[in-house]
N, C-alpha and C positions, 0 to 999 in steps of 0.2 A: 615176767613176774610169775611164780612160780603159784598152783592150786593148790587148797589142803590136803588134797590126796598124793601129792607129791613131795619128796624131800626135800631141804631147802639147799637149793642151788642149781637141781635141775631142773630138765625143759618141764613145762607142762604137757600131758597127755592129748596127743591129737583129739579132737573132734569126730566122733564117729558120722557118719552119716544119718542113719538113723534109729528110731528108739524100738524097746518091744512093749511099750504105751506104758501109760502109767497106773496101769494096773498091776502091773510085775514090776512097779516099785521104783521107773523110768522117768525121769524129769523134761519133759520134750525140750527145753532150754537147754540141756545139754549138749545136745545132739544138731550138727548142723542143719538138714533138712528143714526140720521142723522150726529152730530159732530162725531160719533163712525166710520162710512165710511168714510168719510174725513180722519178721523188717519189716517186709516188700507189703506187708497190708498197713501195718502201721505208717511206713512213709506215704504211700497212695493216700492213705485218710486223711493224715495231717494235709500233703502238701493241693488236693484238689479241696480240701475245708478253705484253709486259705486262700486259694486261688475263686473261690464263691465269692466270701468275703472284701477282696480286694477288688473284682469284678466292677461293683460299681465306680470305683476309681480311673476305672478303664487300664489295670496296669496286665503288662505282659504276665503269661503263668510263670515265666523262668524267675519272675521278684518273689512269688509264692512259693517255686521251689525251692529259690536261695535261704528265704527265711525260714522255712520249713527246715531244710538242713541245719542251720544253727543252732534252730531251736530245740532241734532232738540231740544235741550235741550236749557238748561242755559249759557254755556259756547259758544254759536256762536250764532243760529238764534234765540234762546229764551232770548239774551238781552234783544230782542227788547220786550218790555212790551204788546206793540198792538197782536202781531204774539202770542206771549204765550197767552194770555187773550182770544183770539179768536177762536187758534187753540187747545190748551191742558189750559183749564181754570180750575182752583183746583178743582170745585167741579165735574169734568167730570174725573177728574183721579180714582177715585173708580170703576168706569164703567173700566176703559183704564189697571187697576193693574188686575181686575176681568177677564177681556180677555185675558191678559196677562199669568195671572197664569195659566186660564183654559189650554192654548194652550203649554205652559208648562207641566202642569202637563202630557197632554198625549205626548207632545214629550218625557218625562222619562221614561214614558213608553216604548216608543218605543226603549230608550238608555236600558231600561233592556230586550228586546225582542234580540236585536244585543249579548249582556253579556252571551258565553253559560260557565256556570259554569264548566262544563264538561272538556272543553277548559281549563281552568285557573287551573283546579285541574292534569290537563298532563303539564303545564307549566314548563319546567327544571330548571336544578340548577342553572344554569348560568344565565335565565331571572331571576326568584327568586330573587338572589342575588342581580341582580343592582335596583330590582325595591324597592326591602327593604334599599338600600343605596341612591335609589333617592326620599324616601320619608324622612329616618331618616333623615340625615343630613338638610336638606331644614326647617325642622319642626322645629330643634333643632336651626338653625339659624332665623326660623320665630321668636321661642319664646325670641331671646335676641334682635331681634330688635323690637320686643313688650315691650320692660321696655324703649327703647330708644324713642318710641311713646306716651308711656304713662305717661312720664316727659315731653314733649311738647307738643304736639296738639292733644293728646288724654288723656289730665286729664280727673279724675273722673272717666274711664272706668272705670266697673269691671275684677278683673284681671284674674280669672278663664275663663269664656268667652273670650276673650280679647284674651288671648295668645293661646288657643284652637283654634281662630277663625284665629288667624295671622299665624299658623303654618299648618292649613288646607292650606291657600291661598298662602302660597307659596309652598306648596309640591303636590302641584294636576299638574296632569299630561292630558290632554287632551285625551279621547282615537278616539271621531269619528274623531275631528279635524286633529290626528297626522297621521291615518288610510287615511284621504283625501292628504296628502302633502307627505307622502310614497309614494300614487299612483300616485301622479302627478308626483315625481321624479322619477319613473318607480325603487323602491327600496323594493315594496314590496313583492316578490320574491326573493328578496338576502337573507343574513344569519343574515346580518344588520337589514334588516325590520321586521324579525320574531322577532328577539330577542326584538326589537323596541318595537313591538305589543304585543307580551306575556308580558314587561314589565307594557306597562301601563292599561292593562286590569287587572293585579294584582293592580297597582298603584289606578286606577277607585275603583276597591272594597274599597281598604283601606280609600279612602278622601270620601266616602260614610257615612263608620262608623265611620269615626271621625268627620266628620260633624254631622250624630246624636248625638255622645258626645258634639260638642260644643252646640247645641242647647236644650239639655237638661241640660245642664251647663248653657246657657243665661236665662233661668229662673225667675220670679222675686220674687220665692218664694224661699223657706229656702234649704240648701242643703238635706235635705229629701225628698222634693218635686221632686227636678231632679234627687235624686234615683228612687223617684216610674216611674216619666219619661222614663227612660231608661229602667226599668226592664218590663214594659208593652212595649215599643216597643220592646223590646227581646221577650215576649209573644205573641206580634203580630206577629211577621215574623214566629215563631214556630205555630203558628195557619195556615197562611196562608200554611205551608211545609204539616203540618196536613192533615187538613181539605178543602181547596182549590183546593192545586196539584191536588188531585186524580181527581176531577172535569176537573180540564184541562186535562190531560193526555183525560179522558173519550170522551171529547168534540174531540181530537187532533185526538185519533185513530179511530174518525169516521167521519174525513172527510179525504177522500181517494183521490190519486192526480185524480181518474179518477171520481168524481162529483165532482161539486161545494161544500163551504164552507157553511152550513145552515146559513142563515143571523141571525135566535135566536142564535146560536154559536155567532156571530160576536156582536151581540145586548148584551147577556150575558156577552161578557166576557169587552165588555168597561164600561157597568154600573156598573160592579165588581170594576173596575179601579174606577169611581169616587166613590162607596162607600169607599173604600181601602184608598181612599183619605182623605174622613170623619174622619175612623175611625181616622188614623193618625196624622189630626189636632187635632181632640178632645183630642187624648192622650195629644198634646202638644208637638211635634215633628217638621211635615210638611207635609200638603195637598201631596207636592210631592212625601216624602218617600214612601205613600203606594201603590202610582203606578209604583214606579220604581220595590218595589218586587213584585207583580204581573208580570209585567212584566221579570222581573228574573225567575219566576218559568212556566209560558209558555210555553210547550214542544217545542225546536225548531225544529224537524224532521218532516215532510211532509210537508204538502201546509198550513197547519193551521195559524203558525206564517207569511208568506211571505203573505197572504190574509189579515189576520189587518193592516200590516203591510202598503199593498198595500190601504187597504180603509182609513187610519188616516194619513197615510205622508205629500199627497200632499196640502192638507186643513190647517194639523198644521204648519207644517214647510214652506210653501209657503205665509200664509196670519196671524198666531195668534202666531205663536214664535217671527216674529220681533216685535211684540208690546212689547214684555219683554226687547228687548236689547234698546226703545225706553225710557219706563216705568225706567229703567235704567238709560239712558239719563241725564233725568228728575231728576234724582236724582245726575248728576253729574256736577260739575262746576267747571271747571279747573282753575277759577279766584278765589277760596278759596287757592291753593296754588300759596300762594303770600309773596314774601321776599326771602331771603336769605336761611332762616333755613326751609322753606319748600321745596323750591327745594332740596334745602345740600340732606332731608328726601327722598323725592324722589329718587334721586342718591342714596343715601342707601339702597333703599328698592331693585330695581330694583336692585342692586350689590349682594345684599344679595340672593334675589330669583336667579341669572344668576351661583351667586357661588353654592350656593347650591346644585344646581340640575347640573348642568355642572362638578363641584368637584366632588363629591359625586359617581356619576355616571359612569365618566371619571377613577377617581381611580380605584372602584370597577372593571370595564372590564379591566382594565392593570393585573390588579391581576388575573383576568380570565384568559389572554395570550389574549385577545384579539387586535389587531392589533392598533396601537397608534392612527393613523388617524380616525377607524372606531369606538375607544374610544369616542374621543371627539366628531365625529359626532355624536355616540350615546347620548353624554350628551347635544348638542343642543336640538336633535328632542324631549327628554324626557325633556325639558325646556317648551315644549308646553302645552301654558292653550287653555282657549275657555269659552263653556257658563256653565260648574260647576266652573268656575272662579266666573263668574258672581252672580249666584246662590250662591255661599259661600257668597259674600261678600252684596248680596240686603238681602239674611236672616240676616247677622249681622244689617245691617244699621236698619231695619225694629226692630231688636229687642234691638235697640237702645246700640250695644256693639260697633258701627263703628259710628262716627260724618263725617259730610260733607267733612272735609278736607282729613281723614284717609280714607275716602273712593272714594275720587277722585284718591289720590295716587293709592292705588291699584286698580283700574280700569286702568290707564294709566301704571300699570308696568304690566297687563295682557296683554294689546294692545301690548305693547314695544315689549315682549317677544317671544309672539307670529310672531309679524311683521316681526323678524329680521330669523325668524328658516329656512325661505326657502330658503333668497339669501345668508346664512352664508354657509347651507348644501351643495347648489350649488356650494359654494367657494372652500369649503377644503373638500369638497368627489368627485370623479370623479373615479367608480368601474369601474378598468379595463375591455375589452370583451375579455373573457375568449376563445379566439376562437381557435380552430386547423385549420391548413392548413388540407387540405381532396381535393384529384382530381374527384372524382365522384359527377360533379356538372350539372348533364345533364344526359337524361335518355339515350341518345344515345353516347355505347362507346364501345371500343372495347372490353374491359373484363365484357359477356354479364351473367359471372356468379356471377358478388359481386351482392351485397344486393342495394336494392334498398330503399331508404328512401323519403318518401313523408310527407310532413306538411298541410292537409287536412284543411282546416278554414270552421268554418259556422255562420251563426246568427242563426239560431233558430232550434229545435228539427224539423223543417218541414225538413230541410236538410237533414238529418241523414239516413233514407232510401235510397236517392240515391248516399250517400258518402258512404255507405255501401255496394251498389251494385258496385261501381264503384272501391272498393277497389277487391272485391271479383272478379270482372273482372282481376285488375291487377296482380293478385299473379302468375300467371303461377302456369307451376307445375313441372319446372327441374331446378329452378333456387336458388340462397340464400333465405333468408329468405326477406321477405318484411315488413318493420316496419313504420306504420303510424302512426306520431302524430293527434291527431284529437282536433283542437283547436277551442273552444268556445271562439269567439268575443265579450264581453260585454262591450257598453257602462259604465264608470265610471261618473253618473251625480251627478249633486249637492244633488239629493236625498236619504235623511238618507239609505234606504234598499238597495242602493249603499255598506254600511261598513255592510250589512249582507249578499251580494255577496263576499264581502272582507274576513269577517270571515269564507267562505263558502269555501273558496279558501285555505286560509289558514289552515285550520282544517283537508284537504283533502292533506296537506304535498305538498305546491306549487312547481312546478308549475304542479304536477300530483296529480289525485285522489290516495287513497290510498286504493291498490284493496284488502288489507288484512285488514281495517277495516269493518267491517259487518255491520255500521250503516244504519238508513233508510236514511241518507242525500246520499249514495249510491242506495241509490233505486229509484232516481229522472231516466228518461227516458232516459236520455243522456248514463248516466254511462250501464245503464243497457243493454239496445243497445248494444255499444260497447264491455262489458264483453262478454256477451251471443254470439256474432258473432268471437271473440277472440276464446274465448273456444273450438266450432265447426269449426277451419280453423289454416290454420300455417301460419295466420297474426298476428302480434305482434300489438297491436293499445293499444298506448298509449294518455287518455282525457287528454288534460292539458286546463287550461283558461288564455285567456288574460285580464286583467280588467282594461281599460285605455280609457283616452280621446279620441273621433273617431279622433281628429284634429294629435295627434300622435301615435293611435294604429299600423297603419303601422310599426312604428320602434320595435315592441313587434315581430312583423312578422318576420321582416325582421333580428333581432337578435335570435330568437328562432331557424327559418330554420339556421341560420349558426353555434346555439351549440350543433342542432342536428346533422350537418353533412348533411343535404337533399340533394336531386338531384330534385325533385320538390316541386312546392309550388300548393295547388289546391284552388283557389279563391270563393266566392260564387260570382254571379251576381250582377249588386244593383237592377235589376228588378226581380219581383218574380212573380208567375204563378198566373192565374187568371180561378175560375171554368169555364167563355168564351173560356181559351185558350190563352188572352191577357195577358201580361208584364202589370205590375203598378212597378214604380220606389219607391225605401224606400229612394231616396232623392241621390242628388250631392254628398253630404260628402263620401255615401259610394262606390261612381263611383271615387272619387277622392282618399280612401285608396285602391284600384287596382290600380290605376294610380303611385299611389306613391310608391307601391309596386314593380312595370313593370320597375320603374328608377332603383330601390334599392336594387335590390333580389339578393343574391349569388347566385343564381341557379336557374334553368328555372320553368317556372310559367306559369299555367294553368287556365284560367276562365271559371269555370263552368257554362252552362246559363241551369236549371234547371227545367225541362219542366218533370219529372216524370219518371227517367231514370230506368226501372227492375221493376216501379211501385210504387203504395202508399207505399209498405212495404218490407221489408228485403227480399232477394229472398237469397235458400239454394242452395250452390255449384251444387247441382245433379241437381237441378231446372233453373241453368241458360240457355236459351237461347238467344243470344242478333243477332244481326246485326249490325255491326259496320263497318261506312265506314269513309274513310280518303279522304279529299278531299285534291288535292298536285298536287302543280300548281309552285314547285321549290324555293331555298331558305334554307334557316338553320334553319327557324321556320317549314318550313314543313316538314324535313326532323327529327327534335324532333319528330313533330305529328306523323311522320311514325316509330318512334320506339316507340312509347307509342304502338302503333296501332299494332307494329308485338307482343310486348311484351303479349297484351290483348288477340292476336290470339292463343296462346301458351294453353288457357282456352279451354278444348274440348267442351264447349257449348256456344262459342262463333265462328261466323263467320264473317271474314274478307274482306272487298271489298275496293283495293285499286282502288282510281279512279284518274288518271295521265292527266293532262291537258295539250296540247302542244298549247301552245297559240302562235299568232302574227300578226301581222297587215297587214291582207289580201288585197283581190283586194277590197273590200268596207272601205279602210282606210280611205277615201275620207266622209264616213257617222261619225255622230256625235257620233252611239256607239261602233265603230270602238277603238279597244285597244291598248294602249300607252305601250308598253313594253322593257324594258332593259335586255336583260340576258346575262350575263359572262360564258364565256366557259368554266371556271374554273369550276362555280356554277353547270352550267349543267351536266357535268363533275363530280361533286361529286353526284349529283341527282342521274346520270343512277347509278353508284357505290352504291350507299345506297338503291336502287328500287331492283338489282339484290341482292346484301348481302341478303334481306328481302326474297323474294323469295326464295333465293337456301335454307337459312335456314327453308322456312316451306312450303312446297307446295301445302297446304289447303289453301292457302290465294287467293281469289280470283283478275286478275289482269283485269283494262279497260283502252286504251288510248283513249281519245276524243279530235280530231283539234279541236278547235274554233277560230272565229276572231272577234267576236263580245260579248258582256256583256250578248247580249239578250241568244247566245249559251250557253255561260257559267251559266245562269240562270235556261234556260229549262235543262242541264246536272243534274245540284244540283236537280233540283224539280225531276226526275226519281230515286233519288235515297233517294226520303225525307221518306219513310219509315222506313230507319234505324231506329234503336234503338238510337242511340248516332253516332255524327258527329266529326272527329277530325278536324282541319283545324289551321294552321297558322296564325300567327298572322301577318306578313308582308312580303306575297306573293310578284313579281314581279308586282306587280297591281296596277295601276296608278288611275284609271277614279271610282272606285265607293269613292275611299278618299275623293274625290272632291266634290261628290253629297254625304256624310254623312259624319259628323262628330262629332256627338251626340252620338256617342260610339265608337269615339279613340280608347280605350284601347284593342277594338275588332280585330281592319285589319277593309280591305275593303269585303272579306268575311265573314269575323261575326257581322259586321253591317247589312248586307244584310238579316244575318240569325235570325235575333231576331226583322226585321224591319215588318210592318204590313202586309208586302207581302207575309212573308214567314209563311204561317198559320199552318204549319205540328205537329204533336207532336214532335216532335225531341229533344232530349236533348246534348247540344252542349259542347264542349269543346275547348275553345283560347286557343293556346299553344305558347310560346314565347321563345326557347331558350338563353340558359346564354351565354349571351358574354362579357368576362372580361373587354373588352375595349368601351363598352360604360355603364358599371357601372359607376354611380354618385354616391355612397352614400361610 
């Protein structure tokens, strides 16, 4: 269509790039650059507005992107002729498909970096089985409701194309999408989620290569043409396995986790990608196939893949992939279906894709013996499209095998489908907790010979040296055995290399690594840690990971410790050490997953506040020497800390200083730091009883009582003994007056506020202890 400043019937005036501003009388609209930012902010706004929005829904961002792109389209705000003419004007869409694809092409990339073939080739019989009946069936019903298409609002398609294209689209299976909505239902650790996820990662491969058949099928040349098509994309991918691989591997094993990633690696291996790209169009294919096997063939073991990974996410997927589902849009107008027999079409379609892959699937697991309920929930979840939805059906429209009507359809039975997968799963699955009753829920009890079970959490490998020292503290040495879980907390964010934590998790036989596979994905720091200090001690420490939104990771906590049976939980801090010696906070959320944990816990729970406990590094049994003193001032929180504290003592290179506070409101009760104290005769009472128990049982344990009647006593006491190595202390002592003056670390007590407050400058590395009490459990 031709602009006012051109004659009618010729082209329109290219698009310059950019403007000389519009002070010189310059429309930045005109001018690509400038309309190109506009998009890319405006789509950003809209489609993470809506993805807030829909959040509490729990639905994937790719529903918020989908309808984000419609919306800026045709069918709502692009009625408006002004809005479209100004904001997306036709001849700016070449610029808008070209950013689109780019940011595309490298998120496929990145979808074949996640793809470990490896993975898919251990896939069992049982996944196998349903993901070959959730693709046949769905196909085989795509293809009879492509003759019911092709008699109404898709005349004249051609019908090779056509039905290739309508049987890809409804048998593709979602795999990042379905990978994100397992984790949000906290399912991907069941027996449900694996089978879930090995299905559609086989399901992914297949709608890959039947999409290459359809598009070498959409062709506009002769059926010879889309033989040589196909057999040269067969010769490409066999090239790349050739000739490529060995390349990658070469670049993989020489960047080692202990250097950096050479940036020529990282520079190589993306320009490969868009060559890969070239080549692919040129075949006749798609720009996109040859990046997605690049990225399939990738070595995924060491730091190599998680470093592209890390440098192309946040760029593609946060600013140049929604231009695609926008670019999309643009292509879709829900006012082409109009009447009777397009809706009727619609209902069909969407009936056809729910049966298909719901039937199909649903069967197949009955026949497996799989459990009726977790049938059909499996044939929802495996109902999930996303953006190879999308991708299928913008290459057909593009290669003109899909018209505007057939292609709004399936756009809106992809939305539908997807929409409905999480509040359906929510509805009719609700996985029992598998829990046992178990009485050793608390480190203090009278049968001091069962086994002790601790659920150790951390964020990040800085942890791991003093959850190791701390563990090597705990084991005694006349006791059962002592089995730590040691749980890695990971944020699950909207960022794709979120689902290559996921596969990372899963590969390693959730929710534990798997210590008898020998891969290098075992030879990350974590695992190795733990093995190597296993081996040398008769601690059992078992890695598992949590991979979950921080707003609900608590409940990953707080179910984990109770189907291991624990008797504690060991927390990390949310402030973390600073070369000064100062605390910097990683933020509220994670001061509020301890908080939430303190309400919820089966069993008594420990906050670690992490000051460099044994040292930078792993300290060996013969090599411990610690000083460890208990501060115990009365109470059933201090009386936990006092049995962690004897139990630690029990370690011949460790010594013990219990220090006993007789506190109460002297002749200076009249002064303002004068202390408010309540104590029950009872409490007292079990004090002196659990002081002497500790004693008789070890009499290396060194014993101090100190009166105090003032805060400032009880201050100068702590500072004489702030050389320890590690402090145990209560979490809600009889202590009224420092609650009052701090309350920026609740989850501490009124002495572990104190101890992590600016005042307290010592190295020390502390431990809140909270014993379990059944009856103010909320959760």
């Amino acid at each position: 269509m031709a602009s006012n400043s051109t004659s009618a019937g010729s082209c329109p005036e290219a698009m310059k790039a950019t403007s000389n501003g519009s002070w010189q009388g310059d429309n930045p609209l005109d001018f690509a650059l400038p309309l190109a930012i506009l998009q890319i902010c405006l789509v950003v706004i809209v489609t993470r507005s809506l993805a807030f929005f829909l959040r509490p829904l729990r639905q994937p961002r790719v529903i918020a992107e989908i309808i984000g792109g419609i919306l800026l389209g045709p069918s709502a705000l692009g009625r408006s002729k002004t809005f479209l003419d100004n904001v997306f004007p036709k001849r700016s869409l070449t610029v808008l498909d070209t950013l689109a694809n780019l940011g595309l092409l490298f998120f496929l990339f990145l979808v074949g970096l996640e793809l470990d073939l490896r993975a898919i080739r251990r896939t069992g019989k049982r996944a196998l089985a349903i993901a070959l009946a959730g693709i046949s069936l769905p196909f085989a019903l795509g293809v009879g409701t492509s003759v019911v298409l092709r008699s109404t609002v898709a005349k004249g398609a051609r019908q090779a194309p056509f039905v290739v294209f309508m049987g890809v689209a409804m048998s593709i299976t979602a795999f990042p999408v379905l990978a994100r909505i397992l984790a949000e239902l906290k399912l991907l650790t069941t027996d449900l989620g694996r089978i879930a996820m090995s299905a559609a990662a086989v399901n992914d491969v297949a709608a890959w290569i039947l999409l290459a058949l359809a598009i070498a099928l959409s062709g506009s040349g002769s059926p010879l043409v889309s033989l040589w098509v196909l057999l040269t994309g067969i010769a490409f991918v066999g090239g790349v396995a050739i000739f490529l691989r060995p390349i990658l591997d070469w670049m993989a094993r020489h960047s080692s986790q202990s250097e950096s990633v050479k940036e020529m690696y990282i520079c190589a291996t993306l320009t490969t990608v868009l060559a890969a790209g070239f080549v692919t169009d040129t075949i006749g294919i798609h720009a996109l196939f040859g990046a997605f096997v690049v990225g399939i063939f990738v070595p995924k073991d060491g730091p190599f893949a998680g470093v592209l990974i890390e440098k192309t996410e946040d760029l593609i997927v946060g600013l140049f992939l929604p231009l695609y589902f926008v670019s999309s849009g643009l292509k879709t107008n829900v006012a082409t279906i109009n009447g009777g027999q397009s809706w009727g079409l619609l209902v069909l379609v969407i009936t056809t894709a729910c049966l298909g892959k719901i039937a199909g699937t649903t069967i197949v697991s009955l026949a497996l013996k799989v459990p009726p309920r977790e049938a059909v929930t499996l044939g929802f979840l495996m109902n999930t499209k996303g953006l190879v939805e999308l991708i299928v059906l913008n290459i057909g429209k593009d290669r003109k095998v899909l018209n505007d009507e057939t292609f709004a359809i399936l756009v809106l039975m992809a939305l539908f489908t997807t929409f409905i997968t999480t509040p359906i799963v929510m509805a009719i699955y609700k996985p029992a907790r598998r829990t046992t009753p178990y009485k050793h829920r608390t480190i203090e009890r009278g049968d001091t010979e069962s086994e002790l079970r601790v659920l150790a959490c951390f964020n990040s490998s800085r942890n791991i040296p003093t959850l190791i020292n701390m563990v090597e503290s705990s084991r005694g040495t006349r006791r059962g055995v002592v089995t730590v879980y040691a749980m890695h907390l990971m944020e699950l964010s909207e960022r794709s290399s979120a689902i290559s934590i996921v596969n990372k998790a899963r590969r390693n036989g959730l929710p534990f690594w798997n210590r008898t596979a020998r891969s290098a994905d075992n030879g990350d720091q974590v695992v190795v840690a733990f093995e190597a200090y296993q081996q040398l001690s008769s601690v059992s420490i078992r890695p598992m990971t949590a991979i979950s939104d921080l707003q609900t990771i608590h409940k990953d906590i707080v179910e984990s410790a109770e189907q291991k049976r624990a008797a504690l939980i060991i927390l990390p801090f949310h402030k973390i050490l600073n070369v000064d010696g100062s605390l910097d906070s990683l933020g509220h959320i994670h001061q509020h997953i301890n908080q939430r944990v303190l309400d919820h816990a089966p069993c008594s729970v420990g906050i670690l506040v992490d000051r460099g406990f044994g040292g930078p590094a792993q300290v060996w049994a013969s090599s411990v020497s610690y000083t460890i003193t208990v501060l115990f001032f009365g109470g059933t929180d201090d009386r936990e800390a006092l049995a962690y504290g004897a139990r630690m003592a029990e370690h011949p290179g460790i010594a013990l200083l219990l220090l006993r506070f007789l506190t109460w409101p002297g002749k200076s009760s009249q002064c303002t730091d004068s202390l408010s104290i309540t104590i029950d005769k009872e409490e007292r009472s079990a004090d002196d009883a659990a002081i002497s128990k500790v004693r008789e049982s070890n009499k290396t344990i060194q014993f101090q009582e100190r009166e105090t009647e003032t805060l400032a006593e009880i201050i100068s006491a702590i500072e004489e003994v702030s050389k320890s190595n590690l402090l145990l202390v209560g979490r809600s002592p009889p202590l009224m007056p420092l609650i009052e003056k701090r309350r920026d670390c609740s989850e501490l007590g009124p002495i572990g506020c104190y101890l992590v407050s600016s005042h307290f400058t010592y190295p020390t590395s502390i431990v809140v202890i909270q014993q379990y009490d059944p009856k103010s459990r909320s959760y």
